[in-house]
DRENDO-1510 file (C-alpha; in Angstrom, 1 decimal, always signed):
<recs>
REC; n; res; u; v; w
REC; 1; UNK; -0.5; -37.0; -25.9 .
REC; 2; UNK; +1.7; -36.1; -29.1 .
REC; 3; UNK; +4.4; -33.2; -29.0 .
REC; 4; UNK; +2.4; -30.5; -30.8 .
REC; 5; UNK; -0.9; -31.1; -28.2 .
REC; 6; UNK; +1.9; -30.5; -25.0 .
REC; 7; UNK; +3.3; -27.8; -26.9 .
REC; 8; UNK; -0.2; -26.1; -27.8 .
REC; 9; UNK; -1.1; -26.4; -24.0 .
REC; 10; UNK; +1.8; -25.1; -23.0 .
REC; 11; UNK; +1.4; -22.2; -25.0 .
REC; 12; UNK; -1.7; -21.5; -23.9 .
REC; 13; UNK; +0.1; -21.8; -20.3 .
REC; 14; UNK; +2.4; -19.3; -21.1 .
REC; 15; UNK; -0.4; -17.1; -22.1 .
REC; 16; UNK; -2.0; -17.3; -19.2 .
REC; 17; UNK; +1.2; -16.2; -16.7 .
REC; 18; UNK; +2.2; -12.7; -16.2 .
REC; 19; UNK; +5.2; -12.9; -18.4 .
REC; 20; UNK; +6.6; -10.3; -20.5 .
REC; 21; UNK; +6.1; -11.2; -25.0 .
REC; 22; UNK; +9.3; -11.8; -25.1 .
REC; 23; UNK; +9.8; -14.2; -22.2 .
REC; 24; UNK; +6.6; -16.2; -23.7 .
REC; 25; UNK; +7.9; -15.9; -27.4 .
REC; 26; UNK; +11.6; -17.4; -25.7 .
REC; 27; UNK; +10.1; -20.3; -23.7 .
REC; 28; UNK; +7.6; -21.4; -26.5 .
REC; 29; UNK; +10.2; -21.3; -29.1 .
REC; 30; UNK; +12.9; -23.1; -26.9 .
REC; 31; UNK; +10.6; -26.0; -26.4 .
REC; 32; UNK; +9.1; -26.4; -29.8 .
REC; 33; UNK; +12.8; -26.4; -31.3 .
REC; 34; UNK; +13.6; -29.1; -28.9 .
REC; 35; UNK; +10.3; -31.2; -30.3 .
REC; 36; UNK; +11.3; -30.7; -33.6 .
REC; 37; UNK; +14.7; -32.0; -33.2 .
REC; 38; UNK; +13.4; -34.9; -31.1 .
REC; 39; UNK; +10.7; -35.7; -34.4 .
REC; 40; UNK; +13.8; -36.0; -36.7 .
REC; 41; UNK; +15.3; -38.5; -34.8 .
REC; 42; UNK; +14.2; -42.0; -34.9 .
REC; 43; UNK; +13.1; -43.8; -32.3 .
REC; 44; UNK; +12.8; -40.6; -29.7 .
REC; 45; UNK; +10.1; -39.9; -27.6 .
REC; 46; UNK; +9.3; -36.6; -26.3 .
REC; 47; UNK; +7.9; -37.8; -23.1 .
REC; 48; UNK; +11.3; -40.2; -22.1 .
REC; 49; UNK; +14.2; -38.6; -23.8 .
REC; 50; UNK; +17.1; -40.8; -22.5 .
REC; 51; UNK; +20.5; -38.6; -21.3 .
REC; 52; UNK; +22.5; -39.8; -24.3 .
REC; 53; UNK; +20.1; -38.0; -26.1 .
REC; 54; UNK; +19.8; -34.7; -24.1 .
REC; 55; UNK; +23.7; -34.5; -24.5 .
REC; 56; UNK; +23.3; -34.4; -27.9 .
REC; 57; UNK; +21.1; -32.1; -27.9 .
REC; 58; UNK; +23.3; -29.9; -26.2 .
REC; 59; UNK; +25.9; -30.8; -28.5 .
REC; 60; UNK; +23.6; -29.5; -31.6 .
REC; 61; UNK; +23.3; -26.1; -29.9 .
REC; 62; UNK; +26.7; -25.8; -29.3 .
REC; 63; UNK; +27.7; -26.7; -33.0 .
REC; 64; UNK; +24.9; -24.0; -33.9 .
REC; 65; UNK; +27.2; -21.2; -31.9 .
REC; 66; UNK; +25.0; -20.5; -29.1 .
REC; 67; UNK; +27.0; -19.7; -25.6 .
REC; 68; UNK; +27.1; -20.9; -22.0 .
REC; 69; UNK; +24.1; -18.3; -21.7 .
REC; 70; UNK; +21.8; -19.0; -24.7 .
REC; 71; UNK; +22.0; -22.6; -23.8 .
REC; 72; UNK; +21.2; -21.9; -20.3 .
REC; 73; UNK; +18.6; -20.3; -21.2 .
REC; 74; UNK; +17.3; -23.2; -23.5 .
REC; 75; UNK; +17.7; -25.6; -20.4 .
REC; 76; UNK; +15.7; -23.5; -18.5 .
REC; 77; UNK; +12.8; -22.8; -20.7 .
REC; 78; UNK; +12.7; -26.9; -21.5 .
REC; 79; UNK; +12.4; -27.1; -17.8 .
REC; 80; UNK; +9.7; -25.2; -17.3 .
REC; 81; UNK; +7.5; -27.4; -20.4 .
REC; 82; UNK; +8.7; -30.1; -18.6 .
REC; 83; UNK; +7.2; -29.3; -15.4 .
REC; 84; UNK; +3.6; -28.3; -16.9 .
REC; 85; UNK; +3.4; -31.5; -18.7 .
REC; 86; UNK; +3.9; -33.4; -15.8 .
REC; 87; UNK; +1.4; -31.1; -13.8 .
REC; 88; UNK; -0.9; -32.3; -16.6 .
REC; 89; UNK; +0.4; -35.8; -16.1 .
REC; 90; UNK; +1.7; -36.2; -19.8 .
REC; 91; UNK; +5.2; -36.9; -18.5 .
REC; 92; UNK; +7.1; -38.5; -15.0 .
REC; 93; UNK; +9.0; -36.3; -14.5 .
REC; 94; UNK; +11.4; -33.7; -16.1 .
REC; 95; UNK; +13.9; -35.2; -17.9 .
REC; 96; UNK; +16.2; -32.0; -17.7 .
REC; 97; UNK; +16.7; -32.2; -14.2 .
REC; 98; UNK; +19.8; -34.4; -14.1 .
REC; 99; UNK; +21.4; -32.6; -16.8 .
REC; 100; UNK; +23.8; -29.8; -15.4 .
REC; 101; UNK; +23.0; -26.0; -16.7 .
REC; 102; UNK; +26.2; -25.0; -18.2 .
REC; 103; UNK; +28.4; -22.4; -15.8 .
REC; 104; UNK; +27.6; -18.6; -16.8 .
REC; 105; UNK; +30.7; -16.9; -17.5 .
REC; 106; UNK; +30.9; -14.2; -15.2 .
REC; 107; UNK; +30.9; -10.8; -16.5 .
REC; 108; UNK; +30.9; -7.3; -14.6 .
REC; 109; UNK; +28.7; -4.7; -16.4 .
REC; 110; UNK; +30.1; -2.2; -18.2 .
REC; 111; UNK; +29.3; +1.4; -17.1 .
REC; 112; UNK; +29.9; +5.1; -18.4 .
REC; 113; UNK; +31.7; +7.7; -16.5 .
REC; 114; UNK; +29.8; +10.9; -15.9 .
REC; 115; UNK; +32.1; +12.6; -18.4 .
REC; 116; UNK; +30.5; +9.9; -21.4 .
REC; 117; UNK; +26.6; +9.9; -19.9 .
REC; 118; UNK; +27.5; +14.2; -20.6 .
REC; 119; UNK; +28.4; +13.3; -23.9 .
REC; 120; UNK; +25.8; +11.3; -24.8 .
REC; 121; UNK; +23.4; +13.9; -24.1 .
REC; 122; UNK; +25.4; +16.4; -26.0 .
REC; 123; UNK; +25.2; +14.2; -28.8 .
REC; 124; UNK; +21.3; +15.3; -29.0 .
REC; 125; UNK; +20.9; +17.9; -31.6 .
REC; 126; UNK; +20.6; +21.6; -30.1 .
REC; 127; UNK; +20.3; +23.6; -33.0 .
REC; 128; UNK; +17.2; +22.7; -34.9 .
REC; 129; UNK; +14.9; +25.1; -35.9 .
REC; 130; UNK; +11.9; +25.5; -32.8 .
REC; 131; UNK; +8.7; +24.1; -34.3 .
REC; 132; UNK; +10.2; +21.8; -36.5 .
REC; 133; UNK; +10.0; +18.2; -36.6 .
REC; 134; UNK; +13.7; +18.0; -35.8 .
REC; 135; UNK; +13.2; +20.2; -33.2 .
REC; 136; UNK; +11.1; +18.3; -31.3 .
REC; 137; UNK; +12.4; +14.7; -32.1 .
REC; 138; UNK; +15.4; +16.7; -30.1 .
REC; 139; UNK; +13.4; +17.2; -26.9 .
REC; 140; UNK; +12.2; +13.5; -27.4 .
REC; 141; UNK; +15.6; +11.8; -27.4 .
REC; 142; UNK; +17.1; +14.3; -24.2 .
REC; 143; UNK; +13.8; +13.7; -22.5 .
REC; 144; UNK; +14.8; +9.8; -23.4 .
REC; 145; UNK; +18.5; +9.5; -22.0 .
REC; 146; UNK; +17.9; +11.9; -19.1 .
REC; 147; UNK; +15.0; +9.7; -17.6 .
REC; 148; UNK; +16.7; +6.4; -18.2 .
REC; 149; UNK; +19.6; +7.4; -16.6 .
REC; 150; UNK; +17.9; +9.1; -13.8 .
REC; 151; UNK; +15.8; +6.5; -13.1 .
REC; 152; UNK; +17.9; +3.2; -14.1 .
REC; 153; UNK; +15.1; +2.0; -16.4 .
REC; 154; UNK; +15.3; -1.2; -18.6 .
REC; 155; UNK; +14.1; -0.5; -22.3 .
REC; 156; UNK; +10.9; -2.5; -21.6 .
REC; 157; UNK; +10.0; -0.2; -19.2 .
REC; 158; UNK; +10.3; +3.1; -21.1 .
REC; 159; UNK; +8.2; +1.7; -23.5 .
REC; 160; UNK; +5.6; +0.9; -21.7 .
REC; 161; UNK; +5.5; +4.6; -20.2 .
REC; 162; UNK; +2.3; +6.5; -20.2 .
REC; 163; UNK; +2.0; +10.2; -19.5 .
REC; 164; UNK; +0.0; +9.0; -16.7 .
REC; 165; UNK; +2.6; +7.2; -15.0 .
REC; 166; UNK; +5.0; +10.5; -14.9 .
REC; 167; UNK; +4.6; +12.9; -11.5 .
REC; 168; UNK; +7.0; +15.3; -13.1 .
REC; 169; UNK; +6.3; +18.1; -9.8 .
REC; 170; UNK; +7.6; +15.5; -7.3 .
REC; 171; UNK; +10.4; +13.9; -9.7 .
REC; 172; UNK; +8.5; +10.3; -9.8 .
REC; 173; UNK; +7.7; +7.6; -12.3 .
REC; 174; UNK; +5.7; +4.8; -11.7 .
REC; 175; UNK; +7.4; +1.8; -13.5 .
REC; 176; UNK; +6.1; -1.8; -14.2 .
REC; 177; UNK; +9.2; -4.1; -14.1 .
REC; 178; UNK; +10.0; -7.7; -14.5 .
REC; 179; UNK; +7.0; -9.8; -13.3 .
REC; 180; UNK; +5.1; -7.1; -13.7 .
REC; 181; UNK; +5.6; -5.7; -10.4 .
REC; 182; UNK; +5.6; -1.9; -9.4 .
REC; 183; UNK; +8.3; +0.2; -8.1 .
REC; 184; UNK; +8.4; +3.8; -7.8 .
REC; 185; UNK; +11.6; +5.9; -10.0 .
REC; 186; UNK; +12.8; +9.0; -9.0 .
REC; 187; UNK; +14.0; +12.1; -11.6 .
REC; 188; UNK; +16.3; +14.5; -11.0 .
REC; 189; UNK; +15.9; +18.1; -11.9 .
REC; 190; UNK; +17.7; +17.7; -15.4 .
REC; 191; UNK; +15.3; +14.8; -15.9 .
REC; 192; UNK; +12.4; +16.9; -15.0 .
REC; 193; UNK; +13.1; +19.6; -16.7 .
REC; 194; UNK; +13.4; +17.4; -20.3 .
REC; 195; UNK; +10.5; +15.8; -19.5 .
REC; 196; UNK; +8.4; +18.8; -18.9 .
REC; 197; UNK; +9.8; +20.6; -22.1 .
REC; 198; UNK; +9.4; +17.4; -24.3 .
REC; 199; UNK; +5.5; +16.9; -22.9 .
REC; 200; UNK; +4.7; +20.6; -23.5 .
REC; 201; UNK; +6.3; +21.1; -26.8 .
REC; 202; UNK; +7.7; +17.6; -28.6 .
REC; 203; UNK; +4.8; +15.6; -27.6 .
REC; 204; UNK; +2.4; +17.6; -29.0 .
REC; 205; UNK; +4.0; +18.2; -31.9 .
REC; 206; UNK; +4.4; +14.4; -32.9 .
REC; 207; UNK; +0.9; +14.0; -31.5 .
REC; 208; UNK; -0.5; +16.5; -34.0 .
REC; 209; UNK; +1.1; +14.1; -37.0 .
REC; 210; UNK; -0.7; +11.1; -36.0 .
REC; 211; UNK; -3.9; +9.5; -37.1 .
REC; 212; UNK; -4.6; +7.4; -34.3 .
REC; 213; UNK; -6.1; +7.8; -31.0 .
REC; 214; UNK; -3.9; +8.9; -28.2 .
REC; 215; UNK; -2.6; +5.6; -26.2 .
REC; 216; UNK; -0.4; +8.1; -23.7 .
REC; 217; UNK; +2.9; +6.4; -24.4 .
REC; 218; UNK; +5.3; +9.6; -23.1 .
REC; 219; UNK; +7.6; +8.3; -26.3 .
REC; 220; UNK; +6.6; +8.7; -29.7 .
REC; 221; UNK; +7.9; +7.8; -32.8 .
REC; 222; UNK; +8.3; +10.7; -35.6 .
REC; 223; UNK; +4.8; +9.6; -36.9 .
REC; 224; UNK; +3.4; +10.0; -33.5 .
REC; 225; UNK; +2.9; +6.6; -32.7 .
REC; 226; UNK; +4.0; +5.0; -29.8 .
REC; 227; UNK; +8.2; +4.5; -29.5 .
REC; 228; UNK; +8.6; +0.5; -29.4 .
REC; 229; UNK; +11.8; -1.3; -27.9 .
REC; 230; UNK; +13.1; -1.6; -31.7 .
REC; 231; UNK; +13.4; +2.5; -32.3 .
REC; 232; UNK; +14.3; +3.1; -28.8 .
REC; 233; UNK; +17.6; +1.1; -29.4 .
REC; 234; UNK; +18.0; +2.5; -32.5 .
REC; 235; UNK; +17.8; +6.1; -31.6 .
REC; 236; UNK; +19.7; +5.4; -28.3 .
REC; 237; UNK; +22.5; +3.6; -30.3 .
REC; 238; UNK; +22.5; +6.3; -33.2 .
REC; 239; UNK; +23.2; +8.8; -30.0 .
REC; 240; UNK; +26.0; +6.5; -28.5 .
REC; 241; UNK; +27.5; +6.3; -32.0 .
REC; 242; UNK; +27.3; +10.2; -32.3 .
REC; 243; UNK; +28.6; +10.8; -29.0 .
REC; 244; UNK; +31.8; +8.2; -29.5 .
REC; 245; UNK; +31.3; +6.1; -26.8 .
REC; 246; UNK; +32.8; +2.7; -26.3 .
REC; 247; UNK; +31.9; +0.1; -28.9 .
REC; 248; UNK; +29.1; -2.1; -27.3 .
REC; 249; UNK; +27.3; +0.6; -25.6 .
REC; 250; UNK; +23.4; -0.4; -24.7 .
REC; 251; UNK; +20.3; +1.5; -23.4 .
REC; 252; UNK; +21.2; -0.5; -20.6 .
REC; 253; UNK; +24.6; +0.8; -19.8 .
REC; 254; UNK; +22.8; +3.5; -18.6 .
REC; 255; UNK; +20.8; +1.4; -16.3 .
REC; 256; UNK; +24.6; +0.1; -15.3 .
REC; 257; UNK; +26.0; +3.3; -14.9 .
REC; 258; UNK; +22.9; +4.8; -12.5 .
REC; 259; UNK; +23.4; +1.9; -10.2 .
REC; 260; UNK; +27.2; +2.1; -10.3 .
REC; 261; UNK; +27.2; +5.8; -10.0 .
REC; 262; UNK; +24.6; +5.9; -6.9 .
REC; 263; UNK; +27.0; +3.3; -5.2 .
REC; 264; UNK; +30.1; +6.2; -6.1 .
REC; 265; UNK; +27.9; +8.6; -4.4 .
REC; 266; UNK; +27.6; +6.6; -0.9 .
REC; 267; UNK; +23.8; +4.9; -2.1 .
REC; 268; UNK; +23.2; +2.1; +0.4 .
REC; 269; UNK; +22.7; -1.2; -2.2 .
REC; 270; UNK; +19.3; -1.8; -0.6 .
REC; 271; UNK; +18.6; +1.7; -2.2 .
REC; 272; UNK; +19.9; +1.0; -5.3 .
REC; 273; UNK; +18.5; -2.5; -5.2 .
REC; 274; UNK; +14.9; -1.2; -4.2 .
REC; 275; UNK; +15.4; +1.5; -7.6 .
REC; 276; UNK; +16.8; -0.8; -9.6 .
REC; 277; UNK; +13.7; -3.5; -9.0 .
REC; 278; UNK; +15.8; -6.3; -8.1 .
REC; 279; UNK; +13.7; -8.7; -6.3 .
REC; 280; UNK; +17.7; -10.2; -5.1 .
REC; 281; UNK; +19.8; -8.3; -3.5 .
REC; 282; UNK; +22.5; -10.8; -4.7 .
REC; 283; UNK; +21.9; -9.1; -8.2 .
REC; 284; UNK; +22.6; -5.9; -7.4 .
REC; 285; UNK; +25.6; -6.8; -5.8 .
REC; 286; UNK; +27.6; -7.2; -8.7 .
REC; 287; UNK; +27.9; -3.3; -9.4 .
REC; 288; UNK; +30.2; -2.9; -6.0 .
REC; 289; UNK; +32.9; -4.4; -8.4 .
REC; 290; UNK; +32.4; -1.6; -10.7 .
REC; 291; UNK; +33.4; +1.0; -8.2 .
REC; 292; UNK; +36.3; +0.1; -6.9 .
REC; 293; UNK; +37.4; +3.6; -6.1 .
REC; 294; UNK; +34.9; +3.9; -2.9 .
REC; 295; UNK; +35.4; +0.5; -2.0 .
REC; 296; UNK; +39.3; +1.2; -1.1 .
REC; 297; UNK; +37.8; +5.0; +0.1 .
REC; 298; UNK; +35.5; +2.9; +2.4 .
REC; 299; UNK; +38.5; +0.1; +3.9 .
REC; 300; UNK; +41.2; +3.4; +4.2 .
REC; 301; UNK; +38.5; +5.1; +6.1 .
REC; 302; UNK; +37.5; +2.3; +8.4 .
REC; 303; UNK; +40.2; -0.3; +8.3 .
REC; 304; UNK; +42.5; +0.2; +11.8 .
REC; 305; UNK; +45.5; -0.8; +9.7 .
REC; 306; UNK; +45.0; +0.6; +6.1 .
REC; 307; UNK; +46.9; +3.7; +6.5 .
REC; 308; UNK; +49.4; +4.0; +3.6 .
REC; 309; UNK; +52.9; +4.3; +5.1 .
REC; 310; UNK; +54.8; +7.5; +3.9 .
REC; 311; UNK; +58.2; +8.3; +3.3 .
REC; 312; UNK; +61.6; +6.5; +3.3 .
REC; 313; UNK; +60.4; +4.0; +6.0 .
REC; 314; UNK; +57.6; +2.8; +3.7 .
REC; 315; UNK; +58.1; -0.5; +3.1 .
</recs>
């Protein structure tokens, strides 16, 4: 079996798993790069690379900048082509195995106040003329930011919204997350409200400029086609920029700061986790170190002992 017939199956693997493009597009790339190297060195053999040569493997990506993550990654993709070509027999075993997955380094998410998540929604135009495209590319990109926030979406899964999977009366979305598994989102009443105005009179507006049939995506571009993941980062990123929030700023600090702010309001995390779509509760964990204030509120409340003493016998 030569490299490109393992990698061709594998592919075809990958196609066949409910996995997101871009985790297909990742592991297929990851494992044809790591052919490819293997071909340019003599002697190597796909199916028994020796640990000398994994190491230097590692070594290449590091010399090509990647970090502790991006090489994780890499490790973990060749893993999984690994383990279909020896389902298929191709291989022993997976050579990857012994080779330690570089240490993460650990980094708390950064989240918005509710002062900035204001400001980025008053960085949405307000005063465009009513009927104008402006207008409602306004009502699109409040609509937008109110309903990821509210509902702690990822950017894959506002793109894959359909009008169909909004309940605007009872303050619902049906999302499709990682692993394609369901989970219901709840909306506030400022979320509702955006939603209902863009739907009645954005949506139909960009609707009216497009040639296509309708495919029910609730976002659409200024053409009237679908929003994808590209022009929802751009728009949310032009709005950050607008709004002057902190250099870095992602569609996803939003998700950070819904999960963070729920746990400020006294959520349980199996609420949060359960909103969030985490299938670990482990994952969700990492926002109680992003609130530290109701952690301290919580041990001054409950702690026999945590009373702060007062006055001159403090000590």
């Amino acid at each position: 079996m030569t490299g490109a017939a393992a990698l061709a199956s594998y592919r075809r693997a990958l196609e066949a798993r409910d996995l997101s493009v871009h985790t297909r597009r990742a592991y297929g790339t990851a494992a044809t790069q790591f052919i490819d190297w293997l071909a340019a060195r003599p002697g190597a053999d796909w199916r028994r690379p020796d640990r000398l040569t994994l190491r230097a493997y590692l070594g290449a990506l590091e010399e090509r900048g990647l970090g502790r993550s991006s090489i994780g990654a890499r490790i973990s993709a060749l893993r999984a082509f690994y383990r279909h070509a020896t389902r298929e027999g191709w291989v022993a075993g997976d050579p990857w195995a012994a080779v330690t997955t570089p240490r993460r380094p650990r980094r708390l998410p950064s989240v918005l106040d509710v002062g900035q998540v204001e400001r980025f929604l008053d960085a949405v135009p307000s005063r465009a003329v009513p009927g104008s495209l402006a207008a409602a590319l306004a009502l699109r990109d409040r609509a937008l930011v109110e309903t990821i926030y509210a509902a702690g979406l990822r950017i894959g899964e506002v793109e894959a919204l359909t009008v169909g999977d909004l309940d605007v009366a009872r303050g619902e979305v049906r999302v499709v997350g990682k692993g394609r598994k369901e989970r219901v989102g709840l909306l506030g009443g400022p979320a509702c409200d955006a939603l209902t105005a863009w739907l009645a009179d954005g949506r139909s507006a960009l609707r009216a400029r497009a040639s296509g049939a309708d495919a029910g995506a609730v976002f659409l571009n200024a053409r009237g086609a679908p929003l994808g993941a590209r022009g929802l980062r751009f728009r949310l990123d032009a709005l950050a920029r607008a709004a002057g929030l902190p250099r870095g700023t992602t569609p996803h600090t939003l998700r950070h700061s819904f999960a963070s702010h729920l746990l400020d309001g006294g959520a349980d995390l199996r609420v949060v986790q359960e909103l969030l779509g985490h299938a670990n509760l482990a994952t969700t964990q990492v926002y109680t170190h992003v609130a530290p204030a109701r952690l301290r509120s919580a041990y001054r409340a409950s702690h026999p002992r945590a009373a702060v003493p007062q006055g001159p016998t403090a000590r």
